[in-house]
N, C-alpha and C positions, 0 to 999 in steps of 0.2 A: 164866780157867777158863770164867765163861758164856761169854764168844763163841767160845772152842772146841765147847761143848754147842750153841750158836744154829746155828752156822756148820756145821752136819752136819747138820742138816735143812731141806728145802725142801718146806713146805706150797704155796707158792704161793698166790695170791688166789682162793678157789675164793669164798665166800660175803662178800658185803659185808654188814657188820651194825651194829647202834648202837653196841653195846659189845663189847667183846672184850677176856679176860681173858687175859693167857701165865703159865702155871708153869713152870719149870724143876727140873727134880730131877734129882739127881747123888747117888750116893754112893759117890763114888771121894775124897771128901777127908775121911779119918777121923778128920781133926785137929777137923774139927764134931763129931763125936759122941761125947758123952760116953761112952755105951754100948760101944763099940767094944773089944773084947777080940782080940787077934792070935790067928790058926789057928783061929777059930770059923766059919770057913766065909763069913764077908762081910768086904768087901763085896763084891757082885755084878757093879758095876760097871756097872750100869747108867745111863744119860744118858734122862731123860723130857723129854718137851717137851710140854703139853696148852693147850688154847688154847678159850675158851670164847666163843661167841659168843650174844649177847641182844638182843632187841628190845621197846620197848615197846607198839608201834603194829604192826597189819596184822595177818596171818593168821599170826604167828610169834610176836606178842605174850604167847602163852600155852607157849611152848619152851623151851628152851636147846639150844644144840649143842657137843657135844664132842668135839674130835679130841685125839685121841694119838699119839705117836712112840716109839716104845721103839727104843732102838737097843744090844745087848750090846757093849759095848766092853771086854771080856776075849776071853780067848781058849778058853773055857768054854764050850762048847754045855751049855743051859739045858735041863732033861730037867721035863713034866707043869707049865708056869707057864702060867697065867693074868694078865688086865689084869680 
């Protein structure tokens, strides 16, 4: 299941940093969620991929950066969503 999620997104190496964090969010597998009620409208089916990069040292030492990938893998155009 991640490397299907991994595998559909290509950040490429745009920024070299000290540390770098990946998350991966899916909620296409409703057998995690306890919450999960059928016909309530989720999941959305969405695949996240955010990736956070930090440094301790230089002119960046006071940032963080953070990318995100949202990619809808239903067949649902998303109507008024925000990241």
């Amino acid at each position: 299941m991640i490397e299907a999620v991994v595998g559909c997104f290509s950040f490429g190496r745009k920024l070299l940093s000290q540390e770098e964090i990946v998350n991966i969010y899916s909620d296409q597998n409703v057998a995690a969620n306890p919450e999960y009620r059928a016909n309530a409208g989720y999941p959305f089916n969405l695949n996240i991929v955010e990736v956070i990069y930090s440094w301790s040292f230089g002119r960046y030492r006071d940032m963080v950066f953070v990318r995100r990938k949202v990619v809808n893998a239903s067949t649902d155009t998303l109507f008024e969503c925000f990241m």
